[in-house]
Structures are given as structure tokens and as C-alpha cells.
N, C-alpha and C positions, 0 to 999 in steps of 0.2 A: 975074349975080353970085351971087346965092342962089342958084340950079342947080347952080351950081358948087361952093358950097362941099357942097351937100349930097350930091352924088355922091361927092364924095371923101370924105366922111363915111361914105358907107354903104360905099365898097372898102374904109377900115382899120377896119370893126366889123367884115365879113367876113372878114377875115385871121385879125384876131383871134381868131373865136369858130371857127374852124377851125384855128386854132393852139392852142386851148385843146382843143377834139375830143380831138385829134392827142395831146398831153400825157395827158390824160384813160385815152385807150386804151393810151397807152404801160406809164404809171403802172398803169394794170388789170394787165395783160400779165404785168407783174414781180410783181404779187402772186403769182397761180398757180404750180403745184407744177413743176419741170422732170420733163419726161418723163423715163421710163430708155430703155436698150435694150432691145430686143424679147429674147426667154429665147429660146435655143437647144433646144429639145429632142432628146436622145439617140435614135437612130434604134432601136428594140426587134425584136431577133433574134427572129426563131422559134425554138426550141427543137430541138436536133437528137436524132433518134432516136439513141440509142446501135447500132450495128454489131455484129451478134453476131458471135464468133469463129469462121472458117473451120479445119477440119484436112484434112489431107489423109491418105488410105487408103493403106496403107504397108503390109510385112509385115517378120516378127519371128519369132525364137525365143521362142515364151511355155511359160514353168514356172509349173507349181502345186508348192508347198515345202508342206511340214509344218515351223514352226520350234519344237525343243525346247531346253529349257537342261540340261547334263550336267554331267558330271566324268568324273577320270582313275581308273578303277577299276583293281585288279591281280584279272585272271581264277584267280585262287589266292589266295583270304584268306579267313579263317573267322573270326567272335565266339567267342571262347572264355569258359567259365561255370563253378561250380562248379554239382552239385547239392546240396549241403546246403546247411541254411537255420540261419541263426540262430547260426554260429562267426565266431569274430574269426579276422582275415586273421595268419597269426603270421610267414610269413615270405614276403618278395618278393623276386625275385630277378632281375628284370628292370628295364629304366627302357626310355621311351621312344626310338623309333630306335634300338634295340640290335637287332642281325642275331642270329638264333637258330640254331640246330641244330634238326631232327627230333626227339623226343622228351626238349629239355632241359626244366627243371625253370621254370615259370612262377612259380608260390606255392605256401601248405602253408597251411591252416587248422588251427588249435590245436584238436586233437583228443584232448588227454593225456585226459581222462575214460572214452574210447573204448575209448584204450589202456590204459588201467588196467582198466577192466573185462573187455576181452579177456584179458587176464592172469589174471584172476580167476577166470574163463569155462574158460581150459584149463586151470587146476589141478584149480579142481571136474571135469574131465573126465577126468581120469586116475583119480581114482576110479572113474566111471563105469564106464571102459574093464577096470579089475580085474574090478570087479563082474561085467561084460557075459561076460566070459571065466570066471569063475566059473558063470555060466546056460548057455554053452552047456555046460560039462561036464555039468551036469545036465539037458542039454534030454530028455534018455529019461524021467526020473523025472519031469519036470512035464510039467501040463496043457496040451495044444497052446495053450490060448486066454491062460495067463499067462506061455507065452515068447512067444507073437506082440504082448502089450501091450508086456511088456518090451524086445523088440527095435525095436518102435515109439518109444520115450520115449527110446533109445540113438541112434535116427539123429535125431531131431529135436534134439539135445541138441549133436549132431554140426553138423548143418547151421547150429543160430546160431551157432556159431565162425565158419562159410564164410564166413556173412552180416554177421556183425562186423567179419571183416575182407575185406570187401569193403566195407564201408562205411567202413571206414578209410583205404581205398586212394583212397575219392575224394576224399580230402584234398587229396591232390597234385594238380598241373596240370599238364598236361606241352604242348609244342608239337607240333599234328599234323604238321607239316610245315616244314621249312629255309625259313624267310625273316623280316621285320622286322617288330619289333614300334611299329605304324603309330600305335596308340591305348592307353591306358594310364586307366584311369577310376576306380584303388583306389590307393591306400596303405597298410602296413603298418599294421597295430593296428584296419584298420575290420573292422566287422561285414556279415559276407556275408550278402546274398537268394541261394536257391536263384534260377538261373539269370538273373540280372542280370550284363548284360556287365561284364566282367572287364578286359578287352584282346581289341584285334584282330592280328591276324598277318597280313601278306600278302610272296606273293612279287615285289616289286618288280621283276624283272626281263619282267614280264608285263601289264607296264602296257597299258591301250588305254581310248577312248573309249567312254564311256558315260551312257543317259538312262533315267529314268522315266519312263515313257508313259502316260497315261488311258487312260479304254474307248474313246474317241473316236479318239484318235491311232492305238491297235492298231489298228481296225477301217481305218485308210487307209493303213497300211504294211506291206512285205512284207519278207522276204529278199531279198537282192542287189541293192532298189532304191539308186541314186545317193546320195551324203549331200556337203555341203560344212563344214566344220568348223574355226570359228575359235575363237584360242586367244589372247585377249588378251598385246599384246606376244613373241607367239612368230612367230604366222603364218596362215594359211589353206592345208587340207589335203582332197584329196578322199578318199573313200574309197566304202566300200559299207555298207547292213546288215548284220552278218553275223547274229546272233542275235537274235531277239524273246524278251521277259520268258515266262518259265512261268507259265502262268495256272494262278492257284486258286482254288477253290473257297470258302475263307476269305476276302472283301476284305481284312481283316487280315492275313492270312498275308503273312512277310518273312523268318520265322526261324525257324520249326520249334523252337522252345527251348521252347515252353511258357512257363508263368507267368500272370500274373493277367490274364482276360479282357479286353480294352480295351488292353492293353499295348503300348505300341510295340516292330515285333521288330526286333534286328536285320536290318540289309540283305546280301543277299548277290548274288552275280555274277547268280545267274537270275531277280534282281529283276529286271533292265537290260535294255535293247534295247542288245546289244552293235555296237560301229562299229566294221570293220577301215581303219586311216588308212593311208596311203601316207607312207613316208619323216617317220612319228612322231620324232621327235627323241627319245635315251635315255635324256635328263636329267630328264625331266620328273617331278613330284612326284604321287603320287598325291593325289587330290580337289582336283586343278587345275581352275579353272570351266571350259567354255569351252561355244559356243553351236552345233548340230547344226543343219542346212537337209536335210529330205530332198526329194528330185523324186520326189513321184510321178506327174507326168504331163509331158513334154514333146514341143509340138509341133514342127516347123523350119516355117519357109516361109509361115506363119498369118498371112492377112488379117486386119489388127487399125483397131481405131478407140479413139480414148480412149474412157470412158464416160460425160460429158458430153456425147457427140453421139448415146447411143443413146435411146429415149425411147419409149414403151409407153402407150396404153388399153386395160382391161380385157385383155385373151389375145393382143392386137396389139402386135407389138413391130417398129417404124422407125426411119429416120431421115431427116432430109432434106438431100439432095443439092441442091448447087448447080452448074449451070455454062450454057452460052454460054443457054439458053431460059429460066435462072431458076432457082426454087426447084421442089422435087419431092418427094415423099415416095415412098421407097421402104421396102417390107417387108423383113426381113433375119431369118437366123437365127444362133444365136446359139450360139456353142461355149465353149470353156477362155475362163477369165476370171481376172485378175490383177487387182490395186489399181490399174494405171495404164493397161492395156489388155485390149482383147473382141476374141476372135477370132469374126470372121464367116464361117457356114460358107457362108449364102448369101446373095445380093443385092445386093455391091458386087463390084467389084475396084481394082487399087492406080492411084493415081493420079486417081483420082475426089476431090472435095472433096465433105467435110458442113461442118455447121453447128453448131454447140456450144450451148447452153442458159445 
């Protein structure tokens, strides 16, 4: 009987104290943090070499240009000037864009001082002229040496009238030549410089293309070379060189006018590198802008490569060629060169690919 109760005692302490365990570890269990998910980490690309760019060997028309900027010159116009210095402008008789005659009358400088003393000049010389005709009656009775002074002091006396009024005459302005009056730079009542431009005259109907050239530009153009010539809102026109600038000896020289050292001279036709154009339109207005291309060199048929693909050490100058074996370096010589292409004289030909930089 006591056996019995005592076994059955010790199965429900056992139960017990491993029901309690049980609870124990449960209870532990929920304390602690819940896991996460594991991070996924992004898979890291290698880095890819960038690909240099292939071109392929091609051939072309290549032009070396000279590019200059010009205007519409008329091969017939002259600066017209007085030379006296220091009179007021008294009469004008022109205006701007007025068509002139051959020897019409431009302006007149206020010269009445001139003319008054010229006046004066050949009254007192009519006495002279008495007088003079008086000595030779008597040239037997006087001494050779006092009608040779007197005959002296008689023509000098003579020639300031010539020269008076030759200086009178330059008052006036006349037009050398039949055609428009282009430029106009006085007004009535101003005060004139000896040989400051006046007015330009040109014959408008002789209109053509033309530029100013540096020492640079002459040295690399000739006569009859090619030119291409555009003319804002008009057109594009070919033509040829016809005339290169007359060189002088003055850098200054433009106008043969004289005047104060340093002076800017007028411009004239044999300043210009004259262009003859083809099919010029008639309307066009003299000192129209427009912009001149000459060829001085063209090849036809010229193995070319950009020049990005051409590339040099020291006196070595390659490129490197790609095709079915890989890359290569090949030596290459090197001709006419443009901004966007290099003619190769040797070491590729067309159809071959290089490699760009």
C-alpha cells in the first residue's frame, strides 16, 4: 500500500517538474530578439573597359582654303581732296549717291583773300610791264649787269601772278571721272585739312569682289587660283584670283595723298586682292560684306583618316590598325591636312580600320 502510494507520487512530481522545464524554456524562448532575414547582397560588376572608336580608311577630295573677309569694290573710284589747308568749304555741290559727270564741279573753298590779292597783284603789274618796255628801249645805253637784274625782278614778278592763280584754281574740285558719288565726309561752311578725304567717286557699274590680305595670306596665293564667294542672303559664287594687292614699300602706304605721318590713307582698288566672280548679280551695292575661300591646294582621290586616329613619338608618326590578328601599329606618312581629315601618302589603304584615341 505505501509502495503504491509512493510511486504514484514520484510519476506526478515528475510530470510536474518537467512541465515546469518545458514552460521555463518556453517562457526563455520569447524573451529573445526575433531573427531577420538574411541581406541579400548586390552581385558587383567588374568595371568595363570603355571601347575606343574604330574609323574606317576612306578617300576624299581634300582642300587647303585660305579664308578671307572682303567687300564689293568698284575697280574705278578715287578719294578726292583738296590741297589747301586751313579755308572753309564755301560751296558744295554734290550730296551723297548723286551720279556725276567727268569734270563736274565737286566744291569751291572760300578763297576771296586770294582773289583779292591776285587783283592787286596784276594792277601793280601793269606798271611793271610799262616800266619793263620803257628798259628795253633803253637797253643800249644801260649797263648789261642793270638790265639783266631788271629783267630778272620783271619775270619773277610775272610768275607770282602764274602762281597765284594756280593756287587759286585749286580751290575748285572737279570729278576725275563719270560715276557716283559713294562717300561724302564735309559739309558746307567746314574748315578744310590739306588732303583729308573729301568724297569718294566710283564707277558703279564696275563693281566686283574684293579683300585685304596680310604678309601671310600674299605669301600663299597666286593669280588664277580657285576662290568660292559668299554673299550673305544673295548667294554663293565661284570665281578665280584675278589681281594680288601692289606691294609697297611704305606698310602705311594706301593713298599716295600725303598728309601727317601715321595717317590713315585712303583705300584704293590696288590695295585689294581683286576676285573675278562668275554670274555677279548687277544690283549689288558697293562695300557689300561677303566672305572669299581660296584653294590653294586640291587633292582628288586622297587616302584620308580623321586625326584622332593619327598619333606620333618623338619624329615617329602611326597609327594603329585593327582587323581579323588584332591590333597593329603601322608607320604612315603624312600629306594635305584639313581640320576634319589627313591625307596619307603612305602606309594604309581604303578599307582598312584604325583606332581613334
Amino acid at each position: 500500500m505505501s509502495m503504491k502510494w509512493w510511486t504514484g507520487n514520484l510519476f506526478k512530481r515528475s510530470f510536474v517538474v518537467a512541465m515546469s522545464v518545458s514552460l521555463i524554456f518556453a517562457s526563455g524562448c520569447s524573451l529573445l530578439p526575433a531573427e531577420g532575414e538574411e541581406e541579400v547582397l548586390p552581385e558587383i560588376a567588374p568595371p568595363q573597359i570603355s571601347k575606343k572608336p574604330e574609323y574606317e580608311v576612306t578617300t576624299a577630295t581634300l582642300e587647303t582654303k585660305v579664308q578671307v573677309i572682303g567687300k564689293l569694290i568698284s575697280l574705278e573710284e578715287e578719294t578726292l581732296f583738296f590741297t589747301l589747308d586751313g579755308k572753309h568749304l564755301k560751296e558744295l555741290s554734290v550730296k551723297a549717291g548723286q551720279q556725276i559727270k567727268a569734270g563736274q564741279t565737286i566744291g569751291q573753298l572760300d578763297v576771296d583773300d586770294l582773289v583779292k590779292t591776285l587783283r592787286m597783284e596784276r594792277l601793280a603789274f601793269k606798271k611793271e610791264e610799262i616800266a619793263m618796255k620803257e628798259t628795253l628801249r633803253m637797253r643800249d645805253e644801260m649797263d648789261p649787269i642793270e638790265f639783266e637784274e631788271k629783267s630778272i625782278a620783271f619775270e619773277e614778278r610775272k610768275q607770282k601772278l602764274v602762281d597765284m592763280e594756280e593756287e587759286i584754281g585749286k580751290a575748285t574740285l572737279t570729278a576725275p571721272f563719270s560715276g557716283t558719288i559713294v562717300t561724302l565726309n564735309v559739309q558746307k561752311g567746314d574748315l578744310i585739312k590739306a588732303y583729308a578725304p573729301i568724297a569718294i567717286v566710283a564707277d558703279t557699274s564696275k563693281i566686283t569682289a574684293a579683300a585685304k590680305l596680310t604678309k601671310t595670306e600674299i605669301e600663299k596665293i597666286a593669280v588664277g587660283l580657285e576662290v568660292v564667294a559668299n554673299i550673305s542672303n544673295v548667294g554663293t559664287f565661284k570665281g578665280k584670283v584675278k589681281l594680288l594687292p601692289v606691294k609697297a614699300d611704305d606698310p602705311n602706304a594706301g593713298g599716295g595723298t600725303g598728309g601727317t605721318p601715321g595717317e590713315t590713307k585712303p583705300e584704293r582698288p590696288e590695295d585689294f586682292m581683286i576676285v573675278e566672280l562668275k554670274d555677279l548679280p548687277k544690283n549689288l551695292n558697293r562695300g557689300t560684306p561677303l566672305s572669299i575661300n581660296i584653294i590653294t591646294k586640291r587633292t582628288e582621290n586622297a587616302i584620308v583618316i580623321p586625326p584622332s586616329t593619327l598619333r606620333s613619338i618623338g619624329s615617329r608618326t602611326y597609327v594603329q590598325v585593327i582587323d581579323a590578328e588584332g591590333k597593329r601599329e603601322v608607320d604612315v606618312e603624312v600629306g594635305q591636312q584639313t581640320s576634319t581629315q589627313i591625307e596619307i601618302l603612305q602606309g594604309l589603304k581604303p578599307g582598312q580600320k584604325v583606332v581613334g584615341r
